[in-house]
C-alpha positions in Angstrom: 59.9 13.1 -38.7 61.2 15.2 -41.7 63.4 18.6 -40.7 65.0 20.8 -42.8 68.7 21.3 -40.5 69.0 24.8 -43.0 72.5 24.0 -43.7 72.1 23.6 -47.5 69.3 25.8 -47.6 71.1 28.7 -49.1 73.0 26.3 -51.6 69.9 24.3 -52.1 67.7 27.5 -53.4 70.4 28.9 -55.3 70.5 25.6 -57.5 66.4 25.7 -58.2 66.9 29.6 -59.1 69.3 29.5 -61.2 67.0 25.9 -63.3 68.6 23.0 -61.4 66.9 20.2 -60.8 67.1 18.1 -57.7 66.9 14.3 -56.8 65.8 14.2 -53.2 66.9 10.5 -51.6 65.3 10.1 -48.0 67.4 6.9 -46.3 67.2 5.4 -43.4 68.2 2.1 -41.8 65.1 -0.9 -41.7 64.0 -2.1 -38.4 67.2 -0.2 -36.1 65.2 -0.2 -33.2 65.4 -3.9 -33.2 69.2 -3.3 -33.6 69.4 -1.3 -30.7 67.6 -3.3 -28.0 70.1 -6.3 -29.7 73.1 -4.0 -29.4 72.6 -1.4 -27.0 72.7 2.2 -27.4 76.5 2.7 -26.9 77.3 0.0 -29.8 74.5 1.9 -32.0 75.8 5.0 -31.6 79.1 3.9 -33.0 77.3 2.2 -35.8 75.7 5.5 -36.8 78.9 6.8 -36.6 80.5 4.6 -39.3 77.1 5.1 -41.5 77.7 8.8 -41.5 81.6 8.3 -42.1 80.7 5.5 -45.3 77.8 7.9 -46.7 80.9 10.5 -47.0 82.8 8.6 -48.2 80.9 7.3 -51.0 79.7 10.5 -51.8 82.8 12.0 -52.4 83.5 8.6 -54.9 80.2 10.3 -56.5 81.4 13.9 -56.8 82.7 13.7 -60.4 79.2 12.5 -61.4 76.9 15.2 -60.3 77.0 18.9 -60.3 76.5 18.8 -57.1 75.9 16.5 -54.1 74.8 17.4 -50.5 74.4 15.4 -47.1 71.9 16.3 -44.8 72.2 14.1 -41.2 68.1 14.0 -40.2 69.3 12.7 -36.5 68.6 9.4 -35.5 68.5 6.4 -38.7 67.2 9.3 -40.8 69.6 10.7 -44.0 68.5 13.1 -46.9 70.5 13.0 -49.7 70.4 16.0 -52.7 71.9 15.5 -55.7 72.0 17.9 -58.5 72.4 16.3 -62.0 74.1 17.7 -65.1 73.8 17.5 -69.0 76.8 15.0 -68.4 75.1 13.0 -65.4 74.8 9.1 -66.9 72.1 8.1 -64.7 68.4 9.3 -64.9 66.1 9.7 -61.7 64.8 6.1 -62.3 68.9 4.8 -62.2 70.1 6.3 -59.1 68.6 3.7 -56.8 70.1 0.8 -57.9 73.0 2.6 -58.9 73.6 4.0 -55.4 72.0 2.1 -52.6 73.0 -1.3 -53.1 76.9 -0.2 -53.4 76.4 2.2 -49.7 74.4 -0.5 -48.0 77.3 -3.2 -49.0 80.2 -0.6 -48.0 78.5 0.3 -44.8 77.8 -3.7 -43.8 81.4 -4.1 -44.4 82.9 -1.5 -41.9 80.1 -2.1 -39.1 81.3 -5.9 -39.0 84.3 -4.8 -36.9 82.4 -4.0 -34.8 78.8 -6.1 -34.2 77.5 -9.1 -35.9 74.9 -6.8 -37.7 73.9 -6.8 -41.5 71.3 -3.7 -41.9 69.0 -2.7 -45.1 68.4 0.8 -46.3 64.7 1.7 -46.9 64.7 4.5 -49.3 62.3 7.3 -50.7 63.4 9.7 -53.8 61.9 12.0 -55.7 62.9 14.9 -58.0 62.3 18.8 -57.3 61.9 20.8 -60.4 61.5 24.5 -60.5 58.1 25.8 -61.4 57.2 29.3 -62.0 54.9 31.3 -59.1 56.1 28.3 -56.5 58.8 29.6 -53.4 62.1 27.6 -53.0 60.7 26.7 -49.6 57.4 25.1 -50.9 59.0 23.2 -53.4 61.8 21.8 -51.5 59.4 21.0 -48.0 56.9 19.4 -51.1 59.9 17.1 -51.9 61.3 16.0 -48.7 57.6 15.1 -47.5 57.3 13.0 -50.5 60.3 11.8 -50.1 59.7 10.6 -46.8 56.7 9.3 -47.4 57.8 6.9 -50.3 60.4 5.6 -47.5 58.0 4.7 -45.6 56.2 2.4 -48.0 56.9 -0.8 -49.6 59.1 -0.1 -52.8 57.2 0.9 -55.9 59.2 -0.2 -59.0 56.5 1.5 -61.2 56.6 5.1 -58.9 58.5 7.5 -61.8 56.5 6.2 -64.5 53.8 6.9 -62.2 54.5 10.2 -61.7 54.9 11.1 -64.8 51.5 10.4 -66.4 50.3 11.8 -63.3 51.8 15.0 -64.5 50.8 14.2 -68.1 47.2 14.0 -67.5 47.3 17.2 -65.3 48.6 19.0 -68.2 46.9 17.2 -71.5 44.0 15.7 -69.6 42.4 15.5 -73.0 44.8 13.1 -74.0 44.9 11.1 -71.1 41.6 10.2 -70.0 38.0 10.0 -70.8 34.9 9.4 -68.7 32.5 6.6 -69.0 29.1 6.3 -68.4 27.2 3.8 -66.2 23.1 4.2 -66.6 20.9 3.6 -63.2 17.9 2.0 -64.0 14.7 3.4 -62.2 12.7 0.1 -60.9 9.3 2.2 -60.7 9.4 3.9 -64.0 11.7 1.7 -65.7 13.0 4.0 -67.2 17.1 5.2 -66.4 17.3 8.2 -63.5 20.6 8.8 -64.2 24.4 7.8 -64.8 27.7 7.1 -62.8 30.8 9.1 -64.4 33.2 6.6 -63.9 36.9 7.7 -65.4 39.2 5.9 -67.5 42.5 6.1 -68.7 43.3 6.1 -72.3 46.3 3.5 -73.4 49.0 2.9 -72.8 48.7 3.6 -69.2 51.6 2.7 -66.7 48.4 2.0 -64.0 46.5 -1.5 -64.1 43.3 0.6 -64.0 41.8 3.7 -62.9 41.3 2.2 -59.2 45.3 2.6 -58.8 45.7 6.1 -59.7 43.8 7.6 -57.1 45.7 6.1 -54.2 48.8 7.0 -56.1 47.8 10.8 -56.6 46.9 10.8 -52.9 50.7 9.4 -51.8 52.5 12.5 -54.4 50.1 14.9 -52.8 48.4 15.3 -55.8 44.9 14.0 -55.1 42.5 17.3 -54.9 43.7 18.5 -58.7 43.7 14.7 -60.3 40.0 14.6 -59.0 39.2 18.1 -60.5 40.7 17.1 -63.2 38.5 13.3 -63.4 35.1 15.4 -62.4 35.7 18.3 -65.1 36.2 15.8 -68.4 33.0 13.7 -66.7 30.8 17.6 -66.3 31.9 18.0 -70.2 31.0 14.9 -71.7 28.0 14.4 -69.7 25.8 16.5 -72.5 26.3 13.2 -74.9 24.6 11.2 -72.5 22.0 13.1 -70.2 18.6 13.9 -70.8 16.3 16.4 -68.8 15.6 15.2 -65.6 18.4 12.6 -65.5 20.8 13.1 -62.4 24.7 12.8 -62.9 26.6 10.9 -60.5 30.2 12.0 -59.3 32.6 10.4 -57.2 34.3 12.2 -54.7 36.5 11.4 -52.3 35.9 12.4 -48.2 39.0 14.3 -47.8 39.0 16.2 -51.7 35.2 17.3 -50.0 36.8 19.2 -47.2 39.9 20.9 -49.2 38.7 24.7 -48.9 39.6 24.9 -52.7 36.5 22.5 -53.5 33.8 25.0 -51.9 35.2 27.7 -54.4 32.4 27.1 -56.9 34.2 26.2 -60.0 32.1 22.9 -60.2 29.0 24.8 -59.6 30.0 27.3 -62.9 31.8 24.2 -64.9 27.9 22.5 -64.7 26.1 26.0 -66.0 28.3 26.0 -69.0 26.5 22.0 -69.6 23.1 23.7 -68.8 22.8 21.8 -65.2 22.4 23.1 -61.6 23.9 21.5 -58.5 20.4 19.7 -58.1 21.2 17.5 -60.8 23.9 16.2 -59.7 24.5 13.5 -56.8 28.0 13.4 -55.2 29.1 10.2 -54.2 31.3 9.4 -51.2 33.0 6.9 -52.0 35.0 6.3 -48.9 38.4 4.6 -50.2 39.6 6.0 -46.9 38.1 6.6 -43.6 36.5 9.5 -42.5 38.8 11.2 -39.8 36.4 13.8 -38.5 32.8 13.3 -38.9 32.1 17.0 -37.5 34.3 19.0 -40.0 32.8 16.8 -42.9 29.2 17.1 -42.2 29.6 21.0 -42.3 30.9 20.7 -45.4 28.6 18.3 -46.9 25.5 21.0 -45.3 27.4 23.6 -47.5 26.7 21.7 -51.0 23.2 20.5 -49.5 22.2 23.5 -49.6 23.8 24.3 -53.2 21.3 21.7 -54.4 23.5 18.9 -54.4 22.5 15.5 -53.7 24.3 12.9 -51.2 25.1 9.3 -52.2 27.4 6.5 -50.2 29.1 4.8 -52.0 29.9 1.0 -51.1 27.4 0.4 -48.3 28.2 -2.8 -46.6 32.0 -3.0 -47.6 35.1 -0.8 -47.0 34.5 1.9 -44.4 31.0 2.4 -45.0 29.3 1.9 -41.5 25.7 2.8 -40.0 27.7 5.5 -38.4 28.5 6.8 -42.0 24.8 6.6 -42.1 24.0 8.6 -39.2 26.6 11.1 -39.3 25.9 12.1 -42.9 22.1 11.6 -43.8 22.4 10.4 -47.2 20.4 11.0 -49.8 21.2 7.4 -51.8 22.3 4.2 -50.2 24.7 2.3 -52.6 24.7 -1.1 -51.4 28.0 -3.1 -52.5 28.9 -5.8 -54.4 30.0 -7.6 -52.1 26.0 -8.4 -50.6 24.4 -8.6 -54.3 26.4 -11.1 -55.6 24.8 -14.5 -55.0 22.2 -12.6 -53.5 18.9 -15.1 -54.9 21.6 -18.1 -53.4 22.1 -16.6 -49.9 19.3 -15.9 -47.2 22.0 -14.3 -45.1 22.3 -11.6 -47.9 18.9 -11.5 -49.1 17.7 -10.8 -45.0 20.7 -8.3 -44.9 19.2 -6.3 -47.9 15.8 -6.6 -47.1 16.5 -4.8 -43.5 18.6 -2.2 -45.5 15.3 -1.2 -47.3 13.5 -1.1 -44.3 16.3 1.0 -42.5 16.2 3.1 -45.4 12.4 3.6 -46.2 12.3 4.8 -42.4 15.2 7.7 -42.4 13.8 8.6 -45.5 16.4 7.8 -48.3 16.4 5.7 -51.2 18.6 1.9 -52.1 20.5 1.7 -54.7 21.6 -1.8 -55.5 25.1 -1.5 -57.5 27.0 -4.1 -59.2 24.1 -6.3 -60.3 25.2 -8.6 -62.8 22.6 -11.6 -63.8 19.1 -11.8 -64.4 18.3 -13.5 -60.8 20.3 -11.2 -58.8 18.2 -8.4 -60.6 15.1 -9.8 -59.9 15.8 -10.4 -56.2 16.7 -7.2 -55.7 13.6 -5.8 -57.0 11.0 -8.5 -55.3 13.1 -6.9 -52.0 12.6 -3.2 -52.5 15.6 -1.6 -54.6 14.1 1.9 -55.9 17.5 1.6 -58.5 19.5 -0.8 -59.9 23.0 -0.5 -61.5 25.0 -2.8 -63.0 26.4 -5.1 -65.9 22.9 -6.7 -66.7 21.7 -3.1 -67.0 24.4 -1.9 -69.0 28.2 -1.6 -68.7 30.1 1.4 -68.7 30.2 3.2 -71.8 31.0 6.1 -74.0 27.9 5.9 -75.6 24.0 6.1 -74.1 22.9 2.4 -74.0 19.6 1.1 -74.4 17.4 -1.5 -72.3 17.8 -5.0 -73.2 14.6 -7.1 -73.3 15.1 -8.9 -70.1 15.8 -6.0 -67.9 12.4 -4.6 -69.0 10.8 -7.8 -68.7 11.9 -7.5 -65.0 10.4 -4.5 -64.4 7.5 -4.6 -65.9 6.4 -8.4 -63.7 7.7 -6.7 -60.5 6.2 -8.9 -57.5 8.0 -6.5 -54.4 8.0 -8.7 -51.2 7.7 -6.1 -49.8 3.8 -5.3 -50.1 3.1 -2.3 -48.4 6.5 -0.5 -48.9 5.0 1.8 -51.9 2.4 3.4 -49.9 4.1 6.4 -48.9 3.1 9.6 -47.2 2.7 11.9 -50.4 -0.8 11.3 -51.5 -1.6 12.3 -47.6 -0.3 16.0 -48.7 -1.8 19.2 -47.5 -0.6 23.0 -48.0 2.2 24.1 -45.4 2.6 27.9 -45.9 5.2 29.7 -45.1 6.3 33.1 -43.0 9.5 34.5 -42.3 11.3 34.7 -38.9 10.6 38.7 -38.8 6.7 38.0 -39.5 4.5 38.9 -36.2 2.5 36.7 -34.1 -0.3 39.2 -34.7 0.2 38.8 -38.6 0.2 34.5 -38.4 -3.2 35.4 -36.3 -4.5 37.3 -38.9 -3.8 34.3 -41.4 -5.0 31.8 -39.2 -8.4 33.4 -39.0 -9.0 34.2 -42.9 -7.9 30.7 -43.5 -10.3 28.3 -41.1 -8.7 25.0 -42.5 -5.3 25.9 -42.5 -4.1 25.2 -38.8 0.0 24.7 -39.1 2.5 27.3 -40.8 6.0 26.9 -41.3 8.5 29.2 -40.1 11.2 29.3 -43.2 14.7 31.2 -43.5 15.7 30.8 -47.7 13.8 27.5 -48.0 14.9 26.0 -44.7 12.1 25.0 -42.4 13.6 26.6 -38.8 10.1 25.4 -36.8 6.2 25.2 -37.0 3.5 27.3 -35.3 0.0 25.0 -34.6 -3.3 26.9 -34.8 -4.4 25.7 -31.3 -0.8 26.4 -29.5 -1.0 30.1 -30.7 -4.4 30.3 -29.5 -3.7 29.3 -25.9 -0.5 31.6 -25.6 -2.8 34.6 -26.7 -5.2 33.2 -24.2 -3.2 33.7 -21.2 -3.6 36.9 -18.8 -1.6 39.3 -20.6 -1.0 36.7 -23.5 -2.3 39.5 -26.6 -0.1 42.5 -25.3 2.9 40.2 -24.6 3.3 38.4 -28.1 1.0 40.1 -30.8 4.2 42.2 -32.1 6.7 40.0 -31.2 8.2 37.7 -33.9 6.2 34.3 -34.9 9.7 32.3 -33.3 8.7 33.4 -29.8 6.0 30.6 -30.1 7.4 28.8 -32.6 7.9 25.0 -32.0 11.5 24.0 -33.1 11.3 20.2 -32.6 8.9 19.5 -34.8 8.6 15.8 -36.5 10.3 15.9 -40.4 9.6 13.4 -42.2 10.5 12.6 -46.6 7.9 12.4 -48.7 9.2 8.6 -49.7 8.3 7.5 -46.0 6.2 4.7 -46.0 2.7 5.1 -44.0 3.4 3.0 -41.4 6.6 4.4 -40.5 5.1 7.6 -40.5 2.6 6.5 -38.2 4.8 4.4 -35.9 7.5 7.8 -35.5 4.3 9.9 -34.8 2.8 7.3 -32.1 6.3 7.9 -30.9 6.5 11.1 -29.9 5.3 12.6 -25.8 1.8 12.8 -25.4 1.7 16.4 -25.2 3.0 16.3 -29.1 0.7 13.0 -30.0 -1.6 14.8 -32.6 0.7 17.9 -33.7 1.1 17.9 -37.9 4.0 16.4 -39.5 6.0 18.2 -41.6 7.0 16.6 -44.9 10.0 17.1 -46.8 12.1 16.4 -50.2 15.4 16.5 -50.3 15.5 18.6 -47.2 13.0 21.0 -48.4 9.5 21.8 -47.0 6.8 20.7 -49.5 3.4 20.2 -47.3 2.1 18.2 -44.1 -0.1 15.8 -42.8 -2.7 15.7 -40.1 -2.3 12.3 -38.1 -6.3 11.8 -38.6 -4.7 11.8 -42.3 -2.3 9.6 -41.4 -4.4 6.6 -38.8 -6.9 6.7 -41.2 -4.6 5.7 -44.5 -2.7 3.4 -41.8 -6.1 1.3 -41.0 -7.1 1.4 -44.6 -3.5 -0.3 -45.4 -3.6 -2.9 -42.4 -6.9 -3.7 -44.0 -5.9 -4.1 -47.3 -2.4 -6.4 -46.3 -5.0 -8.7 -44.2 -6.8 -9.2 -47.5 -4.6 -9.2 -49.9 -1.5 -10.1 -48.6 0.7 -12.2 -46.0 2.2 -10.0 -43.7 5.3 -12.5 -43.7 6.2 -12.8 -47.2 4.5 -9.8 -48.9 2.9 -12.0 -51.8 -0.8 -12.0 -52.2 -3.1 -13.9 -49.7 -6.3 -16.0 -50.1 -8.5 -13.1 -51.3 -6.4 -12.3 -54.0 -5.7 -15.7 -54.8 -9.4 -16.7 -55.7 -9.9 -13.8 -57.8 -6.9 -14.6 -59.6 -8.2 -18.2 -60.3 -11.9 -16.9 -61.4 -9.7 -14.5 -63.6 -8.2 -17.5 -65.4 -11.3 -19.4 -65.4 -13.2 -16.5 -67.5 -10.2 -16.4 -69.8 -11.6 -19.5 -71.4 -7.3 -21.1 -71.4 -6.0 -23.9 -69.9 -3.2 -22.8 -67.3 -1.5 -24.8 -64.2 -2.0 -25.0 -60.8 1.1 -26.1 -58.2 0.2 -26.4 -54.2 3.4 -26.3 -52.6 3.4 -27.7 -48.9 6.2 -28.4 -46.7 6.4 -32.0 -45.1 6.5 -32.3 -41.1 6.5 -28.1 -40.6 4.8 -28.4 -37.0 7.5 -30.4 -35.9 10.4 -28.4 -37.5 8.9 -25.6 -35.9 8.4 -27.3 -32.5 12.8 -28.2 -32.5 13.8 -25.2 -34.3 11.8 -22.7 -33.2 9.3 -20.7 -35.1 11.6 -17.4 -36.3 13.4 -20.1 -37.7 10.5 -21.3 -39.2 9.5 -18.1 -40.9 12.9 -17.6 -42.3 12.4 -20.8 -44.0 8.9 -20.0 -45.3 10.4 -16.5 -46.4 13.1 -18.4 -48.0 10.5 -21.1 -50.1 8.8 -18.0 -51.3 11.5 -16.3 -52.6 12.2 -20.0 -54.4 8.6 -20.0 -55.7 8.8 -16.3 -57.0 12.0 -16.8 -58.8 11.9 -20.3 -60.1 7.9 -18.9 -61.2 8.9 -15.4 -63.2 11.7 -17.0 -65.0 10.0 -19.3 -66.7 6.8 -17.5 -67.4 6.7 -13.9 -66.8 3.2 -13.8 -66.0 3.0 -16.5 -63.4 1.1 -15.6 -60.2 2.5 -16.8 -56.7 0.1 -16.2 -53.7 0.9 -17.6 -49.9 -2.5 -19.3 -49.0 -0.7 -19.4 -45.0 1.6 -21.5 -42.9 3.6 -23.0 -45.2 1.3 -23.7 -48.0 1.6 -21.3 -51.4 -0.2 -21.5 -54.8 1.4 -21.0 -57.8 -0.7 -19.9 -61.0 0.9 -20.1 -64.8 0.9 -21.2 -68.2 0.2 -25.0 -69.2 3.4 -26.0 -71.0 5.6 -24.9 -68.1 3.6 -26.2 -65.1 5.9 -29.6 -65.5 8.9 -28.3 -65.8 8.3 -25.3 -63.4 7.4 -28.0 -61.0 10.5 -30.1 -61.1 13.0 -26.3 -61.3 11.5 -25.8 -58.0 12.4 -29.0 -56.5 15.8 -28.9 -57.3 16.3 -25.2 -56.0 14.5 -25.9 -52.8 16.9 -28.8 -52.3 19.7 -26.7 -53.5 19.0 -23.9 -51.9 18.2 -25.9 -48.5 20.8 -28.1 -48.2 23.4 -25.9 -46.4 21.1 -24.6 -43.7 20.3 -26.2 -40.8 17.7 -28.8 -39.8 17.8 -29.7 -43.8 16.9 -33.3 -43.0 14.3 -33.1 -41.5 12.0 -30.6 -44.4 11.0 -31.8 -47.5 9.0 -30.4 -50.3 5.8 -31.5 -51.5 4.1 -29.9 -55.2 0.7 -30.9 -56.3 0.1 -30.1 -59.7 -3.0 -30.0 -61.5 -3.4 -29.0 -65.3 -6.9 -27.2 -65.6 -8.9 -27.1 -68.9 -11.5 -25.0 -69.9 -15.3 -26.2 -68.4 -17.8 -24.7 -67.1 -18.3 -26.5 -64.0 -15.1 -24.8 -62.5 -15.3 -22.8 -59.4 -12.6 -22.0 -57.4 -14.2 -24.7 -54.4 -14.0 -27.2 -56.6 -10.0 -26.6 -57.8 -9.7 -26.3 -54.4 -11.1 -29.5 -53.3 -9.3 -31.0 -56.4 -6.0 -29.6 -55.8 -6.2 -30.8 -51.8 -6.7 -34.1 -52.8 -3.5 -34.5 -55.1 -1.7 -32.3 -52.6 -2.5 -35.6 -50.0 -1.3 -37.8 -52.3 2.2 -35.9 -53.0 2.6 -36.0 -49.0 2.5 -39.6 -48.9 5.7 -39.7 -50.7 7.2 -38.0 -47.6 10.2 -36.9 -49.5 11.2 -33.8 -51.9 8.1 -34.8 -54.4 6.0 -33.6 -57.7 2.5 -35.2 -58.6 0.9 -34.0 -61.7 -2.7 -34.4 -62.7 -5.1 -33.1 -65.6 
């Protein structure tokens, strides 16, 4: 509890007026509750009453040292110490600790053995109070005992003054003191880069370890808000070396810098016109070092810069304080999944079925993945196969001060993309029809008119400044007018009378099926009303759910034959037509039938979700082991637990044997691992006319019956 008693206050502002300085010491005694209940409150008492004698005491021993020294008894264990140095002072700031404390705590220990077998420890917390020009005696002096206090209450910081003062060096020189960084964020679509990270750095020498302890250091001195200005201004002005048109710039902020009134002044907003951007290139990026206190207060300020434009990232998805109820409460635009669940990620089915559910969750509130921290080829390309619309990382590029350029492997990556996820790219958008618009004032009568000049247009959007406030269907209008009285009681009333207000928004990312399954959804009485589609927030057409069924069946269709709904990699029909393809080429290429030994009874112990998460995980085997060691290779799940793999002829042997070892790898910590084995058939296939794909088939079943004999992990290769 910090008070100021006022009994130095006249003396105290006298000394900052006239250009003192002051060294504020906050003591107090460690752990006296523990005393007390050992003690009793009588014997305390009297101990307190020899602490305040020895403090005296010793201060007066001090006198000679200072200009000026002051006592100020807090109440309680609690003592605030001023001290006012001179030119002749011997001791700096840094000195007066271990210069002081340890000489007090010994004297005190000393008198209170009279009286109880007692040794205490003094926490302490000091800091120095300098005058500054425009700032009241009051401010500065209630600024140092908080910080004061608040350093007692921590564990001892050997490194705190040096600390403090390149905090205050980078404030005033922040030019000198640190730089920003640049991290790119690779598109998986386009493959080409959406945009960049600003990460800061401090130049050397630095007193921090790295740029991950100043924060929490800024935040303790009270300092936070203007050392993040500071970080987010040099990364705004050195973003025009690394941005191009259409690239977004990412900037961290923290929750509580987000809510400080002085951030909603618009000086970011006028620091980004003088670098020729507009809050909608910029994403800001929660990144949640701390916990959110009060998710009401912070979603009303994160509206206010969604509707500047700005975009909405969270940061560190799956670690820290990040929680689905982050998720809920603040809509995000970007999910940045952590670290922590990439790394290992093509090792771990726990984290691969962890990510792939984060994509789902994703793809159905209508935001986008961002898989952070990727560091190796394999991680990158599980990522991908699962669904990541962006990747960041070291195997993309590390932070630099420069704009890096794609190495060969990362657009190799790209480029062979196999997504498990089959279906997950057929979105709403190419389902888009016209949504006009009317203001709230615009009459019923008026949206009437409009309806009847414009027979195919049968929803309108009621819109205040770009945000959609409700809907008004053609056939809804129609039966209010309808009613006895229905003209003469609407026609000049405003369209929101009959305006619907819980209408279904959707982003124009949704996939169709999630569309379709949040419009099935909804009350009967709604079943067949438009959807409304959105970006970023922003009305931008709709969809009738004919549209919508229609696209749904076409897609169902399509995933029955061309892919298995379990894995996502192409099925049987795709399969054969990728065989003819290779047969036409006129090249040899390999064939490997991969087959799991006694299945049907693994499935009968273990059950069969169990099952499928070990078909799911012998896919993901087959696609990775396949694309890195021929970029072309084709995998396709012919069902059950057979799969075909399709690649080059020098690889099919080796390729063969890689995936044996992973699948035993890979297997051997999961249960029911005895009781699975692995079976390849391998066939090497040479140009000839009389190949169809029956006859590889009947070819390739036969070896595949041989390989099964072995009833173990097993490769058999023929020509």
């Amino acid at each position: 509890m910090i008070r100021n008693s006022g009994i130095h206050h006249e003396k105290l502002s006298q000394l900052l007026q006239s250009g003192h300085s002051l060294w504020v010491l906050y003591l107090d005694i460690a752990k006296f509750h523990e005393v007390e209940f050992r003690q009793g409150y009588r014997a305390c008492a009297q101990i307190l009453d020899l602490v305040l004698t020895e403090m005296k005491h010793t201060l007066h021993n001090y006198m000679h040292l200072f200009h000026t020294i002051l006592l100020d008894y807090q109440g309680g264990d609690d003592f605030l110490f001023y001290f006012a140095p001179n030119e002749n002072t011997p001791w700096s700031i840094a000195k007066l600790i271990p210069e002081f404390v340890p000489t007090l705590e010994s004297r005190i220990n000393h008198r209170i053995q009279r009286l109880v077998n007692e040794t205490i420890t003094l926490h302490s917390g000091l800091v120095e109070c300098k005058p500054q020009p425009g700032r009241s005696v009051d401010y500065l002096l209630y600024g140092a005992l908080k910080e004061a206090f608040l350093l007692n209450k921590s564990e001892p910081d050997p490194l705190y003054f040096s600390h403090r003062e390149e905090v205050n060096r980078l404030l005033e020189e922040p030019q000198t003191y640190l730089s920003s960084a640049f991290q790119p964020i690779l598109d998986v679509v386009s493959g080409e880069f959406f945009g960049f990270e600003a990460l800061t750095r401090l130049k050397p020498p630095s007193s921090f370890a790295g740029i991950a302890d100043l924060f929490p250091f800024a935040e303790k001195i009270g300092q936070l808000y203007p050392v993040e200005t500071i970080c987010r201004r040099t990364a705004i002005l050195n973003s025009s070396q690394i941005l191009r048109p259409k690239e977004l710039l990412f900037l961290n902020v923290e929750p509580q810098v987000l809510t400080d009134p002085e951030f909603s002044s618009g000086q970011t907003r006028r620091l980004l016109e003088t670098q020729g951007l507009t809050p909608s290139d910029v994403v800001l990026e929660i990144t949640e070092r701390s916990a959110i206190a009060n998710y009401g207060t912070f979603r009303e300020a994160l509206e206010h810069y969604r509707k500047q434009g700005y975009l909405i990232a969270l940061d560190d998805v799956g670690a820290g304080y990040s929680s689905l109820q982050s998720i809920a409460e603040l809509h995000p635009d970007f999910l940045k999944i952590d670290r922590c669940l990439i790394q290992g990620i093509h090792l771990d089915p726990i984290k691969w079925a962890l990510f792939e559910t984060f994509v789902t969750f994703s793809r159905r509130i209508g935001c986008r993945i961002l898989a952070e921290g990727v560091e190796t080829q394999e991680e990158m390309r599980t990522v991908v196969q699962l669904g990541a619309d962006y990747v960041q990382g070291y195997f993309i590029a590390k932070p630099s001060f420069t704009r890096p350029e794609l190495s060969d492997p990362v657009t190799q990556i790209v480029q062979s993309q196999q997504r498990l996820s089959f279906n997950s790219e057929k979105t709403v958008q190419h389902l888009l029809e016209p949504l006009p618009l009317v203001t709230p004032q615009t009459t019923v009568n008026a949206v009437q008119n409009y309806f009847e000049e414009h027979a195919k247009i049968w929803l309108i959007g009621v819109a205040d400044k770009g945000e959609l406030l409700g809907v008004v269907q053609r056939d809804n209008l129609y039966s209010a007018l309808a009613t006895p009285f229905g003209v003469s009681l609407y026609s000049q009333r405003p369209v929101t009378s009959l305006m619907n207000n819980k209408q279904l928004l959707i982003e124009d990312t949704t996939p169709i099926e999630v569309a379709s399954s949040l419009a099935m959804a909804r009350p009967d009485a709604h079943l067949y009303d438009g959807i409304v589609v959105v970006q970023q927030q922003k009305p931008i057409g709709m969809i009738r759910v004919a549209s919508l069924i229609k696209a749904m069946s076409d897609t169902q269709l399509q995933i029955a034959q061309g892919a298995s709904p379990l894995t996502g990699l192409p099925g049987n029909s795709a399969i054969e037509q990728e065989i003819k393809r290779r047969l036409n080429s006129g090249n040899a290429f390999g064939m490997i039938y991969a087959d799991l030994n006694q299945f049907k009874a693994f499935n009968d112990t273990y059950g069969f979700q169990y099952g499928d998460s070990i078909i799911k995980l012998l896919g993901k085997i087959l696609m990775q082991d396949s694309l890195k060691a021929d970029d072309l290779a084709f995998v396709g799940h012919v069902g059950g637990d057979d799969f075909i793999i399709l690649t080059t002829q020098n690889v099919t042997k080796t390729l063969g044997e890689t995936i044996l070892l992973s699948f035993q790898e890979q297997l051997s910590a999961m249960q029911g691992a005895q009781d699975l084995s692995l079976a390849l058939a391998g066939l090497i296939i040479y140009p000839h006319t009389a190949w169809t794909p029956a006859t590889l088939s009947e070819r390739i079943a036969a070896v595949k019956r041989e390989a099964k004999k072995a009833h173990c992990n097993y490769f058999l290769l023929r020509e």
